[in-house]
C-alpha positions in Angstrom: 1.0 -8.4 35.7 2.7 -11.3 33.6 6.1 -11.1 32.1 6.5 -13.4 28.7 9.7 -14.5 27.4 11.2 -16.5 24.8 14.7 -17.2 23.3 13.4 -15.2 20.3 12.0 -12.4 21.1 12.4 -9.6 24.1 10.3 -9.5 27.3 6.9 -8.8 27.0 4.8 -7.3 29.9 0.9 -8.1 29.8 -1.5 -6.7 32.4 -5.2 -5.6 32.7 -6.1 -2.5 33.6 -8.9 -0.4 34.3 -9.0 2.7 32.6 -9.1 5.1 35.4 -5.8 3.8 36.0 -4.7 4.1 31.9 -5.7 7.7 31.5 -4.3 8.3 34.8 -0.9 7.3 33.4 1.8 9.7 32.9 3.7 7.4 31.1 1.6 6.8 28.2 2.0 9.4 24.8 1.4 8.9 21.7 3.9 9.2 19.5 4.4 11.4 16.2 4.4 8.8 13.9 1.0 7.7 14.7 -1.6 8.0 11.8 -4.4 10.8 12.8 -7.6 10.6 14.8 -9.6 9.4 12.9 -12.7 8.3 15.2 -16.2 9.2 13.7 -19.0 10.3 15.7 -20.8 7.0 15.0 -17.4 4.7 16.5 -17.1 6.8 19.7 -21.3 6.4 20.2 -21.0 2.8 19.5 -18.4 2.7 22.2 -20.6 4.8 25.3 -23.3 2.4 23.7 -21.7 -0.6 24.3 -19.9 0.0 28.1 -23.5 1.0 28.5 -25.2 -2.4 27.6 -22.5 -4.5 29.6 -22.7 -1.6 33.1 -24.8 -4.3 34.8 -22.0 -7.0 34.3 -19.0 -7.7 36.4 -16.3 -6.1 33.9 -16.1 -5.3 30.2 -12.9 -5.8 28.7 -12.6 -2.6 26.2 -9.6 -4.1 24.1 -5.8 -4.5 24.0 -3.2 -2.0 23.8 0.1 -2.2 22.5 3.2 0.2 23.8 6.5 0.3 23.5 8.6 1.4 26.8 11.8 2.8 26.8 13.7 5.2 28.9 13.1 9.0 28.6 15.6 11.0 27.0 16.7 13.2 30.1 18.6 11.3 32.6 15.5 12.0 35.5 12.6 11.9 32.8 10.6 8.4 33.7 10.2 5.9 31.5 8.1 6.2 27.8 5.0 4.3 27.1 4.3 4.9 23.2 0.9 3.8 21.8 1.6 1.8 18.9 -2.0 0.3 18.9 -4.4 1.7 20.4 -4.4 5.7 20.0 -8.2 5.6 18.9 -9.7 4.2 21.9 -7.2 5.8 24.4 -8.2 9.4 23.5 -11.7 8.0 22.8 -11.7 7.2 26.6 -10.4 11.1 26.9 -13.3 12.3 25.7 -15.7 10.7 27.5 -14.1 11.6 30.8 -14.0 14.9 29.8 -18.0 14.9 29.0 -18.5 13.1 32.6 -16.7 15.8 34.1 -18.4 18.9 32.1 -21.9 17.5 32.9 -24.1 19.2 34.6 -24.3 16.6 37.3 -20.7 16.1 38.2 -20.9 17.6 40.8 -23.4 14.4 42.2 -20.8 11.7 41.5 -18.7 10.7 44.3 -15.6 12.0 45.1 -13.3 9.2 44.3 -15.0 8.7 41.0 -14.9 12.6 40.2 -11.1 12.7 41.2 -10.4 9.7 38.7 -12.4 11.5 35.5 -10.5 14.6 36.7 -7.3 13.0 36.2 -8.7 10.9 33.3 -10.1 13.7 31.7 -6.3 15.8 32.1 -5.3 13.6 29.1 -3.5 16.0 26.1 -2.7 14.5 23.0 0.3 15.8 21.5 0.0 18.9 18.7 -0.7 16.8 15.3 -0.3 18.5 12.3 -2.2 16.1 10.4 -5.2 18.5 9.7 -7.5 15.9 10.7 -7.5 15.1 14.4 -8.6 18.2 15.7 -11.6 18.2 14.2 -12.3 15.1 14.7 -11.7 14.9 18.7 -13.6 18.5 19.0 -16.5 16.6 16.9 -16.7 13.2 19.2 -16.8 15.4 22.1 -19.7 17.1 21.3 -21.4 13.3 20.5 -20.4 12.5 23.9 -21.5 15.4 25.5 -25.3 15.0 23.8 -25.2 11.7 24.3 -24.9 11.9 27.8 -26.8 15.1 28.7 -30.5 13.5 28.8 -28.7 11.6 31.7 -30.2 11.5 35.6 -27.3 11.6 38.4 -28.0 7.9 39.1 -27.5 6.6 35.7 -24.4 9.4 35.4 -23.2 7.9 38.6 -23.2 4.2 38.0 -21.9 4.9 34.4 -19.2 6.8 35.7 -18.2 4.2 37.9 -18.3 1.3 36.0 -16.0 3.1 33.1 -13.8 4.0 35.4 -12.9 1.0 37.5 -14.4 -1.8 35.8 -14.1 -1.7 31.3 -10.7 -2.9 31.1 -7.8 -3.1 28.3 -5.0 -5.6 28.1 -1.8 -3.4 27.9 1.4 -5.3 26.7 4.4 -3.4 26.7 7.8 -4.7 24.3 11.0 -3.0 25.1 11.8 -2.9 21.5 9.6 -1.5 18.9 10.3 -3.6 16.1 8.8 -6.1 18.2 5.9 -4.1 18.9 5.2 -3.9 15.1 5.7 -6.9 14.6 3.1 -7.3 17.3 0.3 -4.8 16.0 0.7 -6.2 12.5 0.1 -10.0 13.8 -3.0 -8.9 15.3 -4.6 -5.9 13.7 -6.7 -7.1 11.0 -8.8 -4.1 11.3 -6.2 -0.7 10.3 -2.9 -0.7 8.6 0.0 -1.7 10.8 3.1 0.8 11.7 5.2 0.7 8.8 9.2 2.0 8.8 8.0 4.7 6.6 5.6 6.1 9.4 8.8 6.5 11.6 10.7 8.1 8.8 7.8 10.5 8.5 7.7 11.4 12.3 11.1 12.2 12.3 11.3 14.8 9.2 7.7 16.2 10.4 9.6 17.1 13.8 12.5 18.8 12.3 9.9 20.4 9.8 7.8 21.8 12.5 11.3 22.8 14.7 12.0 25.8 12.9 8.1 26.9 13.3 6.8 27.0 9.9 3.7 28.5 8.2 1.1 25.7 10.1 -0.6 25.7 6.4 2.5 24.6 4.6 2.9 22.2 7.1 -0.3 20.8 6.3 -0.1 21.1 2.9 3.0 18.6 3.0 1.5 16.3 5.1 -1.7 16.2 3.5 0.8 15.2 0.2 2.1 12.2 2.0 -1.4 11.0 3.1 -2.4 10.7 -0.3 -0.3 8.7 -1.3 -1.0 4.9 -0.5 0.4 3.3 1.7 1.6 0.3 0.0 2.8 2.6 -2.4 4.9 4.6 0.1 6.1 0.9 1.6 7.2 -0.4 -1.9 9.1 2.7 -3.2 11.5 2.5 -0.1 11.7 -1.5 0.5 11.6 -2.4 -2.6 13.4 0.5 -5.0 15.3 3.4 -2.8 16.7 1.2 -0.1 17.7 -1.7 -2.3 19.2 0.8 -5.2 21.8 2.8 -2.6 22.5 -0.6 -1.0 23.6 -2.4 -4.1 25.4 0.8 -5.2 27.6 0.6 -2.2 27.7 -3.2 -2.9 26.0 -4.4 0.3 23.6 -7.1 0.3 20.3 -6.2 2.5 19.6 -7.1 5.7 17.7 -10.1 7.0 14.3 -8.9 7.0 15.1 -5.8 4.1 14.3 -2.7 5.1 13.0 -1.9 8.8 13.1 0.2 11.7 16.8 -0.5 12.5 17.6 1.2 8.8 15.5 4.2 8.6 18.9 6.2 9.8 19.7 6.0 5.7 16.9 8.4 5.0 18.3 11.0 8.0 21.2 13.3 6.9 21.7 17.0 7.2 20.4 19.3 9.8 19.9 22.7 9.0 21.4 24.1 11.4 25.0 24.8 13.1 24.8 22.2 15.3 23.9 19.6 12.8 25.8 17.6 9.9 24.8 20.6 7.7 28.2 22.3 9.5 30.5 20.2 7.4 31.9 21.1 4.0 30.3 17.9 2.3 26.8 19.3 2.9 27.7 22.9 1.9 26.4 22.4 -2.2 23.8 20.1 -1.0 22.4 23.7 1.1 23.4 25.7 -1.6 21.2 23.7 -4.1 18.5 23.8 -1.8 18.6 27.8 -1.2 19.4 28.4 -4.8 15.9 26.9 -5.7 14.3 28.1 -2.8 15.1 31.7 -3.8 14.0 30.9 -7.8 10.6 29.5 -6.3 9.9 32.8 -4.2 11.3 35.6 -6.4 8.8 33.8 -9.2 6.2 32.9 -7.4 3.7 34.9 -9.9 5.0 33.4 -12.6 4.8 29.8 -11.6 1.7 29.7 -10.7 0.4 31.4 -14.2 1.6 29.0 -15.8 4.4 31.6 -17.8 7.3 29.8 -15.9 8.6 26.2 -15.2 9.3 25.7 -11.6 12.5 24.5 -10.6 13.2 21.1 -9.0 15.7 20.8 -6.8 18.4 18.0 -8.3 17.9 14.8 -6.2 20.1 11.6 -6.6 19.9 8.5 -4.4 23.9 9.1 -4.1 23.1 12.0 -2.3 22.3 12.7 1.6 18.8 13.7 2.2 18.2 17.4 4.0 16.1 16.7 7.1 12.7 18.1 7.1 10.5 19.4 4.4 13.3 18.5 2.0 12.4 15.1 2.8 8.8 14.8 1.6 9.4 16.7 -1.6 11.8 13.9 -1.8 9.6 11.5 -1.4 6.9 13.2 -3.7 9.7 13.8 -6.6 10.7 10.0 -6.3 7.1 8.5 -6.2 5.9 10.7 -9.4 9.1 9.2 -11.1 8.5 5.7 -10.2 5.0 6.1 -11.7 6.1 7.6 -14.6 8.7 4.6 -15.1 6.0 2.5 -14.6 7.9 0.4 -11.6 5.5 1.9 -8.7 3.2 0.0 -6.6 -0.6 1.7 -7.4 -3.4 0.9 -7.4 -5.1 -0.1 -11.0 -6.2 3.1 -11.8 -3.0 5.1 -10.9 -1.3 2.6 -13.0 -3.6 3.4 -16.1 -3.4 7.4 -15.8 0.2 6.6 -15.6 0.6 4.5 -18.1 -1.2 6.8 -20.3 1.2 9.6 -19.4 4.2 7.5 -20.2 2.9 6.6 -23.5 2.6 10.3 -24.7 6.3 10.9 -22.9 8.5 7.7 -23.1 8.0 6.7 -26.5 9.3 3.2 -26.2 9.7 2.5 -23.0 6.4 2.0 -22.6 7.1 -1.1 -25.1 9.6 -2.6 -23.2 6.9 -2.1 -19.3 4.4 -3.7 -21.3 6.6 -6.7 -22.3 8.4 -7.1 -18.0 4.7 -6.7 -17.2 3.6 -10.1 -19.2 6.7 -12.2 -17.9 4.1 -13.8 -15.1 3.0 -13.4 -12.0 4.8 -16.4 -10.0 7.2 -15.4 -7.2 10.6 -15.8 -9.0 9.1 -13.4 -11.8 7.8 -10.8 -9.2 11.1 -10.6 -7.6 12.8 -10.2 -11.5 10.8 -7.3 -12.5 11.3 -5.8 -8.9 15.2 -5.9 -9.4 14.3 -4.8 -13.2 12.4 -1.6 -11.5 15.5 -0.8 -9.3 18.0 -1.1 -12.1 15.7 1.5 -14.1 15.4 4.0 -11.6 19.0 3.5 -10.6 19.6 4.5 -14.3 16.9 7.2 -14.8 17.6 9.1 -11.5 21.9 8.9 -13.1 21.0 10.3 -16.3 16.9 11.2 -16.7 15.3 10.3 -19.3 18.5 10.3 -21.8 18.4 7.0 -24.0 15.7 5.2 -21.4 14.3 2.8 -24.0 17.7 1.8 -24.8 19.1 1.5 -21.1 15.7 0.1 -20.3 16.0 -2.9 -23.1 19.3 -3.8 -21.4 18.7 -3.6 -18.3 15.4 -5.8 -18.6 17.9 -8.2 -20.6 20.2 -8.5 -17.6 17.5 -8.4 -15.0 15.9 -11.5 -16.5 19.1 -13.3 -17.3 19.0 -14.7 -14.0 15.7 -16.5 -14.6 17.9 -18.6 -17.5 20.3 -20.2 -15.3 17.9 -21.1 -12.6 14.7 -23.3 -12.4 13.7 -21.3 -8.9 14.3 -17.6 -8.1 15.1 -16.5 -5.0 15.5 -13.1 -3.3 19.0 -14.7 -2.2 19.3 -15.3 -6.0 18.4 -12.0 -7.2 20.6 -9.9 -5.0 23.7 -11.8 -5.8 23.1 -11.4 -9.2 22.3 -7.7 -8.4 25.7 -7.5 -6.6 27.4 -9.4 -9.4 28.5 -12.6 -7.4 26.0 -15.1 -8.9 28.3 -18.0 -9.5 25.8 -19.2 -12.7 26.1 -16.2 -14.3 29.6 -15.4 -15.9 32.0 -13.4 -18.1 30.4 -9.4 -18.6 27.3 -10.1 -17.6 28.7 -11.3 -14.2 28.7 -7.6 -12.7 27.3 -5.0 -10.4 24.9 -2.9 -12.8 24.1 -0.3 -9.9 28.0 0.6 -9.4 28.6 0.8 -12.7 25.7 3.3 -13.0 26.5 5.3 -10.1 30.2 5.5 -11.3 29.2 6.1 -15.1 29.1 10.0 -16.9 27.7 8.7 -19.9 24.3 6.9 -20.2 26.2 4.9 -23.3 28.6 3.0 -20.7 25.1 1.1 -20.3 23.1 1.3 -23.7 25.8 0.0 -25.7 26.4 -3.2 -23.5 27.0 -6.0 -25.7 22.9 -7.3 -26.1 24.2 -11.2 -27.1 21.2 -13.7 -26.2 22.9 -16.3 -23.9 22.6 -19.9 -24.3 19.1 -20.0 -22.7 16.8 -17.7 -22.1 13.3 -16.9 -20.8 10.7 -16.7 -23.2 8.2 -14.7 -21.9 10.4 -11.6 -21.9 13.8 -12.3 -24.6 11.8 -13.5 -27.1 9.5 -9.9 -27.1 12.8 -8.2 -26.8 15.1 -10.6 -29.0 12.8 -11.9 -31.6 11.1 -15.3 -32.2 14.3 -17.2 -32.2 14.7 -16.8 -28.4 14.4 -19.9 -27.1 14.9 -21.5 -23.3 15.5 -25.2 -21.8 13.5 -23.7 -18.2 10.9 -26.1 -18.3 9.8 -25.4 -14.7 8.3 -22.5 -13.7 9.3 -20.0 -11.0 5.8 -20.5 -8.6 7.8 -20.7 -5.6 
């Protein structure tokens, strides 16, 4: 075993072991905010194939694994190994212990070996409600198990051995899982690295499934999240959510924006009488939710023929969020509006379909997306049109979709006014110009837009904002907006 450290960063324990030992390992679980199984019969035969070619050498070093330890949560529990890389071959390895065990020549292997697969093979992942791992497991098993069954007791036996004592992994264990993301996403080149989101998502699916509900609903709502991508998931809380309630309160962000150490923003009120949802301030926040829960069920019929509109329960970003299911019909209400604003991260063809939808709905707004789209892709411009997409939701989730193209036409005005006092944008420059303390910028337009939203009851506190072109301005979006006397002195661009 070999303990790194560095001024930097917090311990880190790297050792090799065999993976008798590993499945052997209380310790190890895998946590609920791992992605599913998602193995196919064709990886976990590759696998046996490959330990199979190297059982005549002196080792075979499997792969690394990545865990994050920390105390358990009783005082006498022992202490946690999560997976955060690895999950896929770990209960890979569980299944083909459990097919060395249920073969029919087991019973030849030798004791020590047969009590190590016994133990190995003893392995339970946790219940996932994903939809997808159970079938998945229950179909590598069977490859294992025909795989293996043509097998004598002599090659059974050596094989047996060998993947029990001699195929290796490198296990490194971090004591803080940032640090263990930070980790898997450094290395992994091959899946999509643990994103803050996936913790979020972990923690609302455990308060979902706490009150035992309909395992089909469950999966319905899970099944929601997983297709959405990713990236898409990633950008409409790092870059939109977080950002807008931060800059409401009129807080910068954090070194490093949005991360583990935040996710406690998108946690709120427990339904129950032990939880937040006890105190007064939740009560209409419960009432909302039970008033539309109760429209949704006593019009079921309806709703679904089409002869009724189904309710949506009110969400605001000023607003805590209900743990559990509320949570990811959050999410879903909140990623459908960002599309239809145009501001989300998609893919090109979500985009178009959107696009197309926005055009029959928005009217003009669709104008003014078109025009922050063709403003340039260097990184100063990226990081304009990102603050541009926060202002408009931040304005759209205040009043819907009340005088958008108006709001939308200032707020892409003082989004971009930033990019005429400065040769190179920054996100340092962007968010104290979102917070209003840009010392370049000055007299009105020297404000925070987001409190003034939040505070506002009348969409026209924004829309009739004095629209006065200042003494430069960027071209590629005022003069679209402004006409073709719009002019700027920028003569560098923002390609940082």
């Amino acid at each position: 075993m070999m303990t790194v450290t560095s001024p930097a960063s917090p311990p880190l324990t790297a050792e090799v072991v065999s993976i008798g030992a590993l499945l052997a390992d209380h310790r190890l679980r895998i946590p609920e905010y791992q992605r599913p199984y998602t193995w196919t019969v064709e990886n976990i035969g590759r696998l046996v194939e490959d330990i199979e070619h190297f059982r005549s050498a002196e080792s075979y070093r499997v792969g690394t694994m990545i865990v994050h330890e920390h105390p358990g949560k009783a005082k006498d529990e022992a202490d946690v190994l999560d997976i955060v890389d690895g999950q896929q071959r770990f209960l890979s390895f569980a299944l083909i212990a459990l097919a060395l065990v249920v073969h029919p020549h087991a019973d030849m292997l030798d004791g020590e070996t047969r009590e190590a697969l016994q133990r190995a093979a003893a392995v339970e992942p946790a219940e996932r409600w994903d939809g997808v791992s159970e079938v998945r497991l229950q179909e590598n098993h069977r490859r294992v198990v025909e795989l293996l069954a043509p097998w004598d007791k002599v090659d059974l036996g050596e094989f047996a051995r060998f993947f029990v004592e001699r195929c290796t992994v490198v296990r490194l264990a971090v004591s803080h899982l940032d640090a263990a993301f930070q980790m898997f996403d450094s290395q992994n080149t091959r899946g999509r690295a643990l994103l803050p989101t996936d913790l979020l998502k972990a923690h609302h699916l455990r308060e979902f499934t706490r009150v035992a509900p309909d395992r089909e609903h469950v999966l319905a709502v899970v099944e929601q999240w997983e297709a959405t991508p990713p990236n898409e998931i990633d950008h409409l809380f790092s870059r939109l959510l977080f950002p807008v309630i931060r800059w409401q309160a009129g807080e910068g962000l954090p070194p490093g924006g949005f991360t583990a150490a935040h996710i406690g923003v998108f946690k709120g009120i427990r339904e129950d009488r032990n939880g937040p949802g006890r105190h007064r301030w939740a009560h209409p926040l419960l009432m909302a939710k039970a008033y539309v829960d109760d429209y949704a069920a006593r019009n079921a019929a309806l709703i679904a023929h089409g002869a009724l509109e189904p309710l949506e329960f009110p969400f605001q970003l000023s607003q805590p969020v209900i743990d559990g299911e509320m949570f990811f019909r959050m999410v879903d209400h909140y990623v459908r509006f960002s599309r239809a604003l145009g501001i989300a991260a998609t893919d090109r063809q979500q985009t178009e379909a959107d696009d197309a939808i926005r055009r029959r709905r928005a009217g003009g707004l669709d104008d003014v997306i078109v025009q922050v789209r063709a403003t340039g892709t260097g990184h100063g411009v990226m990081y304009t049109r990102e603050l541009f997409g926060a202002l408009l939701l931040a304005f759209a989730d205040r009043f819907g979709t009340e005088d958008l193209e108006a709001a939308a036409r200032v707020l892409a005005r003082h989004a971009f006014l930033i990019r005429t006092h400065l040769r190179r944008v920054y996100p340092r420059s962007i968010e104290l110009h979102a917070l209003g303390l840009h010392g370049r910028v000055e007299g009105a337009d020297r404000e925070n837009l987001f409190r003034r939203i939040a505070a506002a009851v009348d969409p026209a506190v924004i829309t009739r904002r004095a629209l006065a072109l200042p003494g430069q301005a960027c071209p590629d979006l005022v003069a679209p907006l402004y006409g073709a006397d719009a002019h700027s002195t920028t003569t560098e661009d923002d390609d940082d």
